[in-house]
Structure formats: C-alpha cells, structure tokens
C-alpha positions as CSV (number, residue, x, y, z in Angstrom):
1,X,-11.7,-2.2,31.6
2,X,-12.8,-5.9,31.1
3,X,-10.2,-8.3,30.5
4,X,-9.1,-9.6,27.2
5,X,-9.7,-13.3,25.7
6,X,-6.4,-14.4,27.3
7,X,-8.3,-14.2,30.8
8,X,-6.3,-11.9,33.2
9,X,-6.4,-7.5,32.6
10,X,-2.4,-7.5,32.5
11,X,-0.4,-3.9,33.1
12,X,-2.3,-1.3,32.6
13,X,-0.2,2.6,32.6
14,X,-1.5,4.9,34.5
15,X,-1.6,8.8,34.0
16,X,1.6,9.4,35.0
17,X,3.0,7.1,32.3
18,X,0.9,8.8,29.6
19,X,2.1,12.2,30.8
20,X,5.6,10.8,30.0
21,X,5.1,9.4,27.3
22,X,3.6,12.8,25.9
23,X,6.3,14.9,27.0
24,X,8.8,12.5,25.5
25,X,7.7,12.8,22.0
26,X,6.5,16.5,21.9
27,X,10.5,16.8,23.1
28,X,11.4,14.4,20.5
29,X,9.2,16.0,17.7
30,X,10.8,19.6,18.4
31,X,14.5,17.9,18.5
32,X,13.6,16.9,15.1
33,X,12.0,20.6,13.6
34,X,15.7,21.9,14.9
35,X,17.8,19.0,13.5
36,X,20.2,20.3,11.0
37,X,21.4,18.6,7.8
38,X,24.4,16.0,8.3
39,X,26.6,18.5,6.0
40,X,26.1,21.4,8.3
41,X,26.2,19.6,11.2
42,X,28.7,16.7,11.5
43,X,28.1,15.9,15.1
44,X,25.4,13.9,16.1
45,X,22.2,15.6,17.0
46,X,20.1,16.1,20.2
47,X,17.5,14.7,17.5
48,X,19.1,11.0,16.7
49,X,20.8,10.6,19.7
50,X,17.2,11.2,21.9
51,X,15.3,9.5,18.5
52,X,18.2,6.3,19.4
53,X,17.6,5.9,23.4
54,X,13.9,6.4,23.0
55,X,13.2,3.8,20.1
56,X,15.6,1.5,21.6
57,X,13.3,1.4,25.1
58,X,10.6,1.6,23.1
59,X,11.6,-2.2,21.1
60,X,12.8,-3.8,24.4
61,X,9.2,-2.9,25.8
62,X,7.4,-4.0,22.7
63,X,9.4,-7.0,22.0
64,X,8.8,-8.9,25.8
65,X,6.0,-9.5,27.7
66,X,5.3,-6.0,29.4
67,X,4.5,-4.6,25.5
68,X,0.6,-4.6,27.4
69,X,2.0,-1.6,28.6
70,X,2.3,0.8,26.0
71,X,-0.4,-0.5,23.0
72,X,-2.6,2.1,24.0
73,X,0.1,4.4,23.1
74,X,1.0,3.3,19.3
75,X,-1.6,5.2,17.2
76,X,-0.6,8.3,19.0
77,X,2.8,8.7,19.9
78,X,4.9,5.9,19.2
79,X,4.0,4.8,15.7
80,X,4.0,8.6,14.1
81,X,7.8,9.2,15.5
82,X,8.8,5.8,14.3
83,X,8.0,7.0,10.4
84,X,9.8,10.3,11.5
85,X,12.8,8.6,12.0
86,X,12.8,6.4,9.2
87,X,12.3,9.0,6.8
88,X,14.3,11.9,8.3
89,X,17.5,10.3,9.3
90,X,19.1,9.1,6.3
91,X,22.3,9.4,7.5
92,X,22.5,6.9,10.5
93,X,21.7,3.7,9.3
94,X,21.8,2.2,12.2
95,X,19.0,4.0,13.9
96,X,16.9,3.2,10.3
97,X,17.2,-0.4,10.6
98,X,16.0,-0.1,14.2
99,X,13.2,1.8,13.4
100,X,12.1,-0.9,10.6
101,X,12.6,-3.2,13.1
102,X,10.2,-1.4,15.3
103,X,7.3,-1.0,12.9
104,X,7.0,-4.8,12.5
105,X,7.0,-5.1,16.1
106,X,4.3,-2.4,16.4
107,X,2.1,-4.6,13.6
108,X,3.2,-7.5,15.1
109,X,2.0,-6.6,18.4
110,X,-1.3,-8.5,20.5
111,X,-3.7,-5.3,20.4
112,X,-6.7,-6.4,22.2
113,X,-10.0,-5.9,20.1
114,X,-11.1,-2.2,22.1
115,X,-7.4,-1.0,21.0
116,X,-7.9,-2.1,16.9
117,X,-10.3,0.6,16.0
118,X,-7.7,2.8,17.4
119,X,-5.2,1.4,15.2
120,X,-6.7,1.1,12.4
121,X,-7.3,5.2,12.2
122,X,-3.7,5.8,12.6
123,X,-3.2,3.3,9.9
124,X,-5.8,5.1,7.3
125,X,-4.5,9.1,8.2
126,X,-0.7,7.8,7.1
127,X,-2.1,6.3,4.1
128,X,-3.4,9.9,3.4
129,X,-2.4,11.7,-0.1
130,X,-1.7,14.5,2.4
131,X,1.2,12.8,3.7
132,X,4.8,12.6,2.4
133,X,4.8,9.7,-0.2
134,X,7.9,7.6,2.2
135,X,4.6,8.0,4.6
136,X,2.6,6.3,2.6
137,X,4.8,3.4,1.4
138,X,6.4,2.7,4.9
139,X,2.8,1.9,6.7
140,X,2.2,-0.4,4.1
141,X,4.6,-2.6,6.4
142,X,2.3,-2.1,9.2
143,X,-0.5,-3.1,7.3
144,X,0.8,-5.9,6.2
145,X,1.1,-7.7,9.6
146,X,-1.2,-6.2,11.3
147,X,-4.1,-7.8,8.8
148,X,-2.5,-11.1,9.3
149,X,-2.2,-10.9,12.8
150,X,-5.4,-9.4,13.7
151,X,-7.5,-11.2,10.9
152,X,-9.8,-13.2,13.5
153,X,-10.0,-9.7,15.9
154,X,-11.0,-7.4,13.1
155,X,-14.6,-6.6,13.0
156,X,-15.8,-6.6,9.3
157,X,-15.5,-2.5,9.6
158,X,-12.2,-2.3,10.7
159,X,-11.3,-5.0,7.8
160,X,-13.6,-2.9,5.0
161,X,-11.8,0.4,6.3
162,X,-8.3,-1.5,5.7
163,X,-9.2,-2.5,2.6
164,X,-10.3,0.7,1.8
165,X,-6.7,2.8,2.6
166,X,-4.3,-0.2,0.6
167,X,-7.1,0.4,-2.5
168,X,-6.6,4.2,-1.7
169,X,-2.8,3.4,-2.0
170,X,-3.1,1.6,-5.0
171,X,-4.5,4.9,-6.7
172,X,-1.6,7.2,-5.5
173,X,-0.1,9.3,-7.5
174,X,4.2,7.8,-7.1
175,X,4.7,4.9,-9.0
176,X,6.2,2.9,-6.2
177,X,3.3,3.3,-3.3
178,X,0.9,1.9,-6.4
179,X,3.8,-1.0,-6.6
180,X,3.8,-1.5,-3.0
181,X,0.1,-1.5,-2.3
182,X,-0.7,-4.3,-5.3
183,X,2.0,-6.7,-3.1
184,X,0.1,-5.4,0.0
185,X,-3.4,-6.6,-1.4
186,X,-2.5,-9.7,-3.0
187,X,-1.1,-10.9,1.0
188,X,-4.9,-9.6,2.1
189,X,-6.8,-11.2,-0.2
190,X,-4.4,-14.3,0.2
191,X,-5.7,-14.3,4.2
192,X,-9.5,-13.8,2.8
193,X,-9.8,-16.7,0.8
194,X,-12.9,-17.8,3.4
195,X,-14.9,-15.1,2.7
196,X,-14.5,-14.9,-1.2
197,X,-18.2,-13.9,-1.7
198,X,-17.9,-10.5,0.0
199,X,-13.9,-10.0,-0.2
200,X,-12.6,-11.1,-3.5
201,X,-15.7,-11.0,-6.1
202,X,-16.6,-7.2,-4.9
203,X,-13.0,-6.4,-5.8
204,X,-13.0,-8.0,-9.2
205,X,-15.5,-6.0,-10.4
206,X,-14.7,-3.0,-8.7
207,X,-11.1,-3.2,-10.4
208,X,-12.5,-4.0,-13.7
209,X,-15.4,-1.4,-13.5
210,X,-11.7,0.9,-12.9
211,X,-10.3,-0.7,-16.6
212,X,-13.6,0.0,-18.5
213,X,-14.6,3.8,-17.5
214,X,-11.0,4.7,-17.7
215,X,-9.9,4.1,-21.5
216,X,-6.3,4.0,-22.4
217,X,-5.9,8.1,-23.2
218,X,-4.9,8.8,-26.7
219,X,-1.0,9.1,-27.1
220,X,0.4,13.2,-27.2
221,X,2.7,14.9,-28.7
222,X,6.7,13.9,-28.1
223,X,7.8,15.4,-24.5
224,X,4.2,15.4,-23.4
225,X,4.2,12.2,-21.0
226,X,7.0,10.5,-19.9
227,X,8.6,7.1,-21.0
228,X,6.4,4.9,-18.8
229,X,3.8,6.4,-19.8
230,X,2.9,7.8,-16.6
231,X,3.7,11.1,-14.8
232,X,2.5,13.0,-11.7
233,X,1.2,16.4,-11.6
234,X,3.3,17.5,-9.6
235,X,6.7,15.9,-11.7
236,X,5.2,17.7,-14.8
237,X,4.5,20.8,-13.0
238,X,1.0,21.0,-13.3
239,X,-1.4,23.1,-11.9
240,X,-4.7,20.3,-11.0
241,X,-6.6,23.3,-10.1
242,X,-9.5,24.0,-13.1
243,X,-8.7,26.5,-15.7
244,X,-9.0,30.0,-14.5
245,X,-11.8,32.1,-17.0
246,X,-9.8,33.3,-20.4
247,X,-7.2,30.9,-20.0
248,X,-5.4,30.3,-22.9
249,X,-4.1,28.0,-25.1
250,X,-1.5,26.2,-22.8
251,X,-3.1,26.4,-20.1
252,X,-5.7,24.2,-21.4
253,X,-3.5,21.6,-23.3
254,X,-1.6,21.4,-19.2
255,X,-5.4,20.9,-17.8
256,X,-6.0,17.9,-20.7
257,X,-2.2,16.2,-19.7
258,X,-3.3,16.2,-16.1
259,X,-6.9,14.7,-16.9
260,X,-5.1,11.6,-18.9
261,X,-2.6,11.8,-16.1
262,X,-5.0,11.0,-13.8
263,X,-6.9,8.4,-15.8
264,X,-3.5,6.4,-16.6
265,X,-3.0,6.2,-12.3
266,X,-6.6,5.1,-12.1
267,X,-6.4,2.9,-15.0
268,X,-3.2,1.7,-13.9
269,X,-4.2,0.8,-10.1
270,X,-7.5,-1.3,-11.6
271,X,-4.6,-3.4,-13.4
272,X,-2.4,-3.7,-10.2
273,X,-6.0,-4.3,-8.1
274,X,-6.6,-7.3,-10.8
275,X,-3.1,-8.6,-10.9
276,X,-3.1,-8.7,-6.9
277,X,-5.8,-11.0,-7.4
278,X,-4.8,-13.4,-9.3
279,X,-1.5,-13.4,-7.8
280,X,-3.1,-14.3,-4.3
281,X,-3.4,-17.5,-5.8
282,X,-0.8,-18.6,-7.6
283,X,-1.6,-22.4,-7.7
284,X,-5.2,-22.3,-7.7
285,X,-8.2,-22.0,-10.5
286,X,-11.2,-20.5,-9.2
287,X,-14.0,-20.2,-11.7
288,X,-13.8,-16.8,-12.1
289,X,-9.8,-17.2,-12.9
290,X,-10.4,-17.3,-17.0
291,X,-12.5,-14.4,-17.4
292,X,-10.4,-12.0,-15.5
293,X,-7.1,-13.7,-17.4
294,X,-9.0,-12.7,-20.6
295,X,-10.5,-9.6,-19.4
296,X,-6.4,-8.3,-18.5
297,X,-5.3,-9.8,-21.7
298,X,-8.0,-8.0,-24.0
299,X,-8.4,-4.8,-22.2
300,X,-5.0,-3.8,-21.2
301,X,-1.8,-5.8,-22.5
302,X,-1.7,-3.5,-25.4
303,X,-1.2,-0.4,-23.5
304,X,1.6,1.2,-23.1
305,X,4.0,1.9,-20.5
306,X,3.8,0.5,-17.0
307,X,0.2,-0.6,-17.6
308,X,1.2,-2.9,-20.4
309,X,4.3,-4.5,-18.3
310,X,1.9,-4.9,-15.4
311,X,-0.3,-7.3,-17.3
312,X,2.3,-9.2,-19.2
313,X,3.9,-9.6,-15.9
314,X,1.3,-11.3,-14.1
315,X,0.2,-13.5,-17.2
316,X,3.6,-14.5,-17.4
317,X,3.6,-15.3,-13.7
318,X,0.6,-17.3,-14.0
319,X,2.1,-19.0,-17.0
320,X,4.9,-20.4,-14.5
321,X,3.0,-21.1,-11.7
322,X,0.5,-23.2,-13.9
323,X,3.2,-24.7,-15.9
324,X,2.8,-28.5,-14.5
325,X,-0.9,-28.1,-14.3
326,X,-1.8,-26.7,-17.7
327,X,-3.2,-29.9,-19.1
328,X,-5.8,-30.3,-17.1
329,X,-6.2,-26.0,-16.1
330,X,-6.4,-25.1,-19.8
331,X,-10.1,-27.2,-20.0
332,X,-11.5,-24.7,-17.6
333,X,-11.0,-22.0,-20.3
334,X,-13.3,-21.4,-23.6
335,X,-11.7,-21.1,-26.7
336,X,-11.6,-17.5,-26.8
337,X,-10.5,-17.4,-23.7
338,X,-7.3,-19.6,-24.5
339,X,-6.9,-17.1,-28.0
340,X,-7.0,-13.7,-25.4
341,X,-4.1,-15.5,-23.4
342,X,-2.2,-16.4,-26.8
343,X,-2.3,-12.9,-28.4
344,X,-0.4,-12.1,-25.4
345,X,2.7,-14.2,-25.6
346,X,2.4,-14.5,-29.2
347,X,3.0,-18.5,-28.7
348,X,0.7,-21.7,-28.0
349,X,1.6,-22.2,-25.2
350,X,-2.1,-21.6,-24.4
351,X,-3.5,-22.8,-27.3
C-alpha cells in the first residue's frame, strides 16, 4: 500500500480487525431480522441496545484521528447498518440522531483516492429503485458531502457515476426523493462551476431533451390521477407489467394511467434537473441563463400539479434573488424572452 498525499501510511487494520468487524454486523444484522415492534415489545431490544454501543464506537473512531482505521470498512459494513438504524428504529430517537450524526461523519470522512471508487459503489447500489425509498433519500446526505469533500480526489468517472445516481434519484418514483435529489444537484453543480463546459451545459440539454419528448399527458377522467397530478404505480395499484393477451377493457385504461404516470415523473424530474440549475446560481447570469428561464416558462409553467409549482417556484426565486440587479440583468434578455418570464407572473415586473 503506498502512502497517501498527506506523506506517512497511517493505521492500517489488519485481518483480525476485519474479522470483527464482520462478525459484529452479521450479529447486528440478525438482532435486527428478530427485533419486535415497540408495541409488542416494550423493553429495549438486543437490536437497539447492540445497534447503540456499536454506532457509538463507531463515531468516536470516525470523528478523531484513528478514523484511518476503519474507511476501508464504510462501503461494506458500517455505512449499510447505519441506514438500518435510521430507518428501522423509529422509536428511540436518541439512537436516530446519532445515526444522522454518523452518516455525515462517514461523508465527511478523508477517504484516500484507492478507497473513493469503493465508496462511490456503495453510494450508487442505495440510490437503487430496488431499495426502500427512506434508502434512497437518506444517502442523499452522504452524497452531499462526500462530493464536496472529495471534489479535487474524484477522478472524472467516479464524479460522472455520482452524477449519474442523484439524476437517477431525481427520476424516482416518491415525490420527496425527486425533491431531495433537485437540492442535492443544485449543491453539485454549485461545486462544478469550473468545469461548466462538460458539467453544466450537458445537463441543460439533457433536462430539456427530458421536457420536450415527455409532453404534459392529457388530463383523465375525475379519480384517475391524484391532486398533484402525480401518482406512483404502486399508490394506484397498478400492475407496470405489459398487458397480458385478451386483456380487457380496464386493464388497458390501468396500462395507459401508468404510461402518463411515468411520463409526469420523467417530465417532472427534467423540471427539477433545470430548476437545480438555475438555482446553483442564484446571483449570477450566465449566457445561457435567459433561454433556459424562457424555455421553463413556455414549456412547463402551465402544467398542472407539482410540475407547474416547480417552475413558478424557481422563477419566483430568481425573481428575488435578481431583484437589485434587474436593471442591468433584464438587457441580457430578448424581448420574447422578457414576455415568456411575464406570462408567468402575470406582472411587469419583467417587462
């Protein structure tokens, strides 16, 4: 092993200390499958009171100097248990806020540039659809920090791949993960300003390429969708599997709700992708900052639902921010670029 950028190897664990480490969470993971419910069991578990000592040596290694120790140890052990605990034990508070805690110390943490590839895998299979949806919106913490922190130690794969799971995020099927990964991406792009050629102008026209090929779908019947406008497969109970042969009547009219179900997410997270954007700079005008303004304002604030309040939300966000600035902004834009912005707030404030 050669030795990192700070000049000396540090503590390195040897197989004993993995062995532990193994047989500590394979205990801890089968505490967990045998955990009962707080209402059946009052007492306090083998499960939180193991989950309590463990995390707790866990952040008092993490948090000092010896935390050289056990990075080779967060993608597979340490990192999956803590996003057990946080989702599982509802009932102790306590040991929630610690494991919080935790996560940003595990994101927070100086992985050398051998252990990010590592990291970076764990962090994509929890962004999975195939994981519980608290999965996915809890490692969006991790994510968070860990770009930030590792931003001059992330090789331009391990970067694509990152973007790559919060854009993944952004197309999930719960409302709040799509929420969640818009905040996540506007921080990214925020910390990728220097490399807006390959970063921020792909992304543009990726998102809008995602508003043009999926058209607003054409309102149904009462009761079909729900009030925002959006609803899951699953919420609505449908069946995503194709239509079997002979299927009748209703089963065809469930297939056609989940197809525009699925174009209002995707249509929806090409809205959030753009309004993460713009949002990354809130006091800035890059040439490309009217178009997309117009292009949000002409395409999708007339939709209904979530997708609508998305876009009036960030125009109305960039209204504020630009405020002080708008005399000498608004000469950047072309007049039907100032009457796209106007239609929107039904004002002249932009005119």
């Amino acid at each position: 092993m050669e030795a990192p950028s700070t000049g000396f190897l540090g503590w390195v664990a040897d197989d004993g200390f993995e062995e532990n480490m193994k047989h500590m969470t394979s205990e801890l993971e089968e505490w967990r499958k045998q955990r009962l419910p707080a209402k059946e069991s009052p007492e306090t578990s083998k499960y939180i009171a193991g989950a309590g000592t463990i995390l707790g040596w866990w952040q008092s290694i993490t948090a000092g100097s010896a935390c050289m120790l056990i990075l080779p140890f967060i993608p597979k052990y340490i990192l999956p248990q803590t996003l057990h605990v946080m989702m599982d034990v509802k009932e102790d508070v306590e040991l929630m806020s610690s494991a919080t805690v935790m996560l940003k110390y595990l994101s927070n943490a100086p992985y050398s540039a051998d252990l990010v590839p590592g990291m970076v895998d764990a962090i994509g299979s929890f962004a999975a659809p195939s994981n519980p949806w608290h999965h996915r919106l809890r490692i969006m913490v991790v994510i968070q920090v860990f770009y930030y922190r590792q931003l001059f130690v992330l090789s331009k794969h391990d970067r694509k791949r990152l973007f790559d799971a919060v854009i993944q995020l952004l197309n999930d099927a719960q409302l709040e993960v799509r929420e969640a990964a818009s905040s996540t991406l506007s921080g990214m792009v925020q910390c990728s300003k220097f490399d807006e050629k390959n970063i921020v102008l792909p992304l543009l026209e990726r998102f809008k390429r995602g508003v043009i090929e999926n058209p607003m779908p054409k309102r149904r019947p009462r009761g079909a969708l729900s009030a925002s406008g959006i609803s899951t497969p699953q919420a609505m109970g449908i069946n995503p599997s194709p239509p079997r042969s002979g299927a009748t009547t209703p089963d065809i009219d469930l297939l056609r709700l989940n197809q525009d179900t699925q174009t209002l997410i995707r249509r929806h997270a090409a809205v959030l992708g753009l309004s993460s954007i713009i949002t990354a700079f809130p006091y800035e005008m890059p040439e490309w900052m009217p178009s997309t303004l117009a292009f949000l304002a002409n395409r999708a604030s007339g939709d209904r639902g979530m997708i609508g309040m998305s876009v009036k939300k960030t125009l109305g966000d960039f209204k504020k921010t630009h405020q002080d600035t708008w005399s000498m902004d608004q000469k950047l834009f072309n007049e039907d670029e100032l009457e796209a912005l106007e239609g929107v707030f039904s004002s002249n404030y932009f005119a």
